[in-house]
GUFI-851037 format. One record per residue (C-alpha): residue in one letter; residue number from 1; x, y, z. Coordinates in Angstrom, 3 decimals. Each point is the difference from the previous one (the first is absolute). Layout:
# GUFI-851037
> A,NUM,X,Y,Z
...
END
This chain:
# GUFI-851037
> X,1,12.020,-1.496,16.512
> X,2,-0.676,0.187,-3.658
> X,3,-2.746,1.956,-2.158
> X,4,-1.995,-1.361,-2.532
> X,5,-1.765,1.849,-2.672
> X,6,-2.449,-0.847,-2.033
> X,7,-1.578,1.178,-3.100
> X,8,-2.536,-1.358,-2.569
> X,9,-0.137,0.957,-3.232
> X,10,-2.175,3.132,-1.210
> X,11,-3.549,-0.383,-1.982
> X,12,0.907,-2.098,-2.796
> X,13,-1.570,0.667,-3.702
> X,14,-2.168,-2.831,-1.066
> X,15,-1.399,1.656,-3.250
> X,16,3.262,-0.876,-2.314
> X,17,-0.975,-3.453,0.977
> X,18,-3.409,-0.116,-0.972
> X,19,-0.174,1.868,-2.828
> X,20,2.527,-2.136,-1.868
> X,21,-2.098,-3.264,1.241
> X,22,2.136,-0.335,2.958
> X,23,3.152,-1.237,-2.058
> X,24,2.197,2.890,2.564
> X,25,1.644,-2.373,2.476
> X,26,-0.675,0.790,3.881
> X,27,3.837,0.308,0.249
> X,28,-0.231,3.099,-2.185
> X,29,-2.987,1.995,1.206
> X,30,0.924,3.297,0.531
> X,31,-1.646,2.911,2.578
> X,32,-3.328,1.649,-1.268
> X,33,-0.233,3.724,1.208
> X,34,-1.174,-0.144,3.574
> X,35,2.740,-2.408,0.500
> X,36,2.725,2.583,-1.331
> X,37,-1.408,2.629,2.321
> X,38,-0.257,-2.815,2.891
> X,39,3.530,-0.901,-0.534
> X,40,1.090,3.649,-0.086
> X,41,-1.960,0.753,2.895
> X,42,1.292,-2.789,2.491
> X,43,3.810,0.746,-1.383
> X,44,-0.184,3.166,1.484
> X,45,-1.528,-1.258,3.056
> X,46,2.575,-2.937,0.188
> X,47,3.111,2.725,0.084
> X,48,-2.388,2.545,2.304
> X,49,-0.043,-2.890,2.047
> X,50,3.370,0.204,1.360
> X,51,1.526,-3.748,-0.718
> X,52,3.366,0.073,-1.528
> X,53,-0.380,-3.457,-2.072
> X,54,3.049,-1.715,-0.174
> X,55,-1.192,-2.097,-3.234
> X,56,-3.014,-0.817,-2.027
> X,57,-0.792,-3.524,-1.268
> X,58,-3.207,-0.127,-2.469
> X,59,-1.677,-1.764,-2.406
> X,60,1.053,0.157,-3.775
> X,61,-3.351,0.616,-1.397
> X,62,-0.848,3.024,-2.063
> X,63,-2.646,1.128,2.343
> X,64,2.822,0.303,2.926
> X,65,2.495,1.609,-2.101
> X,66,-2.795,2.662,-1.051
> X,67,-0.744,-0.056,3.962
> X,68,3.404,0.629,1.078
> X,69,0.711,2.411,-3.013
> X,70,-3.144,2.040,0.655
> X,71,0.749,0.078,3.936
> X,72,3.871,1.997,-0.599
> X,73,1.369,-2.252,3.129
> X,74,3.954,0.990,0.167
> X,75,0.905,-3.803,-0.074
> X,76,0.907,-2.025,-2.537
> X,77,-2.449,-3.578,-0.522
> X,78,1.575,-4.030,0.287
> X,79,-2.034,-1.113,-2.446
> X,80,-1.079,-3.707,1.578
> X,81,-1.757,-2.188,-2.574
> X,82,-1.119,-1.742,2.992
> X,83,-2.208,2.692,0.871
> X,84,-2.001,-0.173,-2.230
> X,85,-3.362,-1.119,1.279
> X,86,1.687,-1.491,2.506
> X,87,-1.893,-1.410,3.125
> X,88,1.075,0.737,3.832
> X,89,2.498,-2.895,0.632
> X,90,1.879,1.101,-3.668
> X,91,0.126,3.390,1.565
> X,92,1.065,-0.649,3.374
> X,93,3.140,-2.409,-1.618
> X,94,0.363,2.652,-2.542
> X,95,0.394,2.721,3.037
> X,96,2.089,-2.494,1.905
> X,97,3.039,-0.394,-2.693
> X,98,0.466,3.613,0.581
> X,99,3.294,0.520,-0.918
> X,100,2.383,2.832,1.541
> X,101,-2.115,0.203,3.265
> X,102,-2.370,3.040,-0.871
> X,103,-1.378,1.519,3.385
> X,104,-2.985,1.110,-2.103
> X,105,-1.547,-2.147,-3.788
> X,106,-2.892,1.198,-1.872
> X,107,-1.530,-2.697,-1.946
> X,108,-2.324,0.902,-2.884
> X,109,-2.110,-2.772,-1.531
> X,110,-3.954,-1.407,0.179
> X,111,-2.611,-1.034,1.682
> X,112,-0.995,-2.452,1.687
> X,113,3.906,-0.486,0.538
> X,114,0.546,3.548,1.890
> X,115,-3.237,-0.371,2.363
> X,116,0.490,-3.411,0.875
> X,117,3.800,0.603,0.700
> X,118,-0.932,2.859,2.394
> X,119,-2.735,-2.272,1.795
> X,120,2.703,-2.721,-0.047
> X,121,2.389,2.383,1.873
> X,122,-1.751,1.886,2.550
> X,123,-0.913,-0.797,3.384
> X,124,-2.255,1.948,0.894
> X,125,-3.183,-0.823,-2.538
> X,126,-2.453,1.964,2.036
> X,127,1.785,3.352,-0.247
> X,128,-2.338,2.467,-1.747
> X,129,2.386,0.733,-2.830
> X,130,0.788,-4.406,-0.413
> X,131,-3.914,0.078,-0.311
> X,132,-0.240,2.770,-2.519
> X,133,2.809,-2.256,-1.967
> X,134,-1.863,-3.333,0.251
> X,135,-3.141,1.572,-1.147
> X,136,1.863,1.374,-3.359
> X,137,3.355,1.010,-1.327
> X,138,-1.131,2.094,-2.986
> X,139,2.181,0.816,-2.879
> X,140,3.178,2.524,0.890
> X,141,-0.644,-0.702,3.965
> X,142,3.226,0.661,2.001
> X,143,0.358,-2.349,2.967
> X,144,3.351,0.077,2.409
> X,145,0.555,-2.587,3.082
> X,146,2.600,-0.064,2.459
> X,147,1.727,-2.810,0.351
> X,148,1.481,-1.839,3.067
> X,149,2.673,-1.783,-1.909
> X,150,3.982,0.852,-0.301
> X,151,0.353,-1.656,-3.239
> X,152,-2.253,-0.201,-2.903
> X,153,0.504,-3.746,-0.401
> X,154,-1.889,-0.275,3.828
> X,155,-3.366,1.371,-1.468
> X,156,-2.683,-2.507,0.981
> X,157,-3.570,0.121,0.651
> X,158,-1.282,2.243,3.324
> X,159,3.299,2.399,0.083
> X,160,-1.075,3.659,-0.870
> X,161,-2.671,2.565,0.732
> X,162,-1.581,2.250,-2.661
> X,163,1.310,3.391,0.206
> X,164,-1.983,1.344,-2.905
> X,165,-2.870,-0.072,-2.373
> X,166,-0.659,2.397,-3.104
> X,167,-2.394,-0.569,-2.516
> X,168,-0.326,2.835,-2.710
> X,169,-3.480,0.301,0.887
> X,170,1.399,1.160,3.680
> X,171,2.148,2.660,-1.584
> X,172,-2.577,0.860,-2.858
> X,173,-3.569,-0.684,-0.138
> X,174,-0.491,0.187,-3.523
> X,175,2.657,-3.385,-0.249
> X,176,-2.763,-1.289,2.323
> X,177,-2.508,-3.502,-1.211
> X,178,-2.017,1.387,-2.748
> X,179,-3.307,-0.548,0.592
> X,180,-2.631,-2.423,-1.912
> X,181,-3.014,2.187,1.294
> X,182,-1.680,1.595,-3.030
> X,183,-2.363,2.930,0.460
END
């Protein structure tokens, strides 16, 4: 069995962009505040949470270096250019050329890429916590699945089960939606 983590980036600061006429490229957006206290929040839930990651592959873009920065984790990033924005199948082939054979990767990168990679993976797509993931992987959510594979180059569609599912609204509510309801 192998564990998977997953991590999307924190809040990400779109103000830089528009305020120079959106000339910043996407690549280079950075975290806004809620995303630094998001990111610093679901670090210390990530180590609280007891997984010993064996390595960390993520995205070069600023927003998840700020992420992974912000969030302390005691591992040091692969940066994978082909992370970046990357859809499910670049992810799963990304996750399957694990090299060393890791018993435990955390992979830090966007959406839709992480969601649809978890969906892709697990079995079980009615559990409650799958359904809470289909609905919405927020920014900074922490997924981890179980999988039933020996080596990392088996990973295929259908072979874990979600373990866990942390949003920073779940650990703090004031990371929660903000609201559009004036009055």
């Amino acid at each position: 069995m192998k564990l998977l983590g997953l991590l999307r980036h924190a809040k990400s600061d779109w103000s830089a962009s528009e305020m120079r006429g959106g000339e910043q490229r996407d690549f280079d957006r950075g975290l806004n505040g809620r995303g630094q206290r998001g990111a610093a929040l679901m670090g210390r839930h990530i180590v609280d949470h007891g997984v010993g990651w064996d390595r960390l592959l993520a995205s070069p873009a600023q927003r998840v270096r700020q992420t992974l920065a912000a969030a302390q984790l005691p591992l040091t990033p692969e940066w994978q250019h082909q992370a970046y924005l990357a859809d499910a199948d670049t992810l799963l082939s990304l996750v399957q050329g694990a090299q060393g054979d890791p018993a435990s990767l955390l992979l830090a990168a966007h959406n839709p890429g992480l969601q649809d990679l978890l969906l892709l993976l697990v079995r079980d797509i009615d559990d409650p916590l799958c359904v809470a993931a289909a609905e919405k992987f927020p920014t900074a959510t922490f997924a981890v699945l179980a999988l039933d594979v020996a080596d990392w180059a088996d990973l295929a569609p259908g072979c874990g089960r979600l373990l866990h599912f942390a949003r920073p609204r779940d650990l703090d509510a004031a990371l929660g939606p903000e609201s559009s309801i004036v009055g």
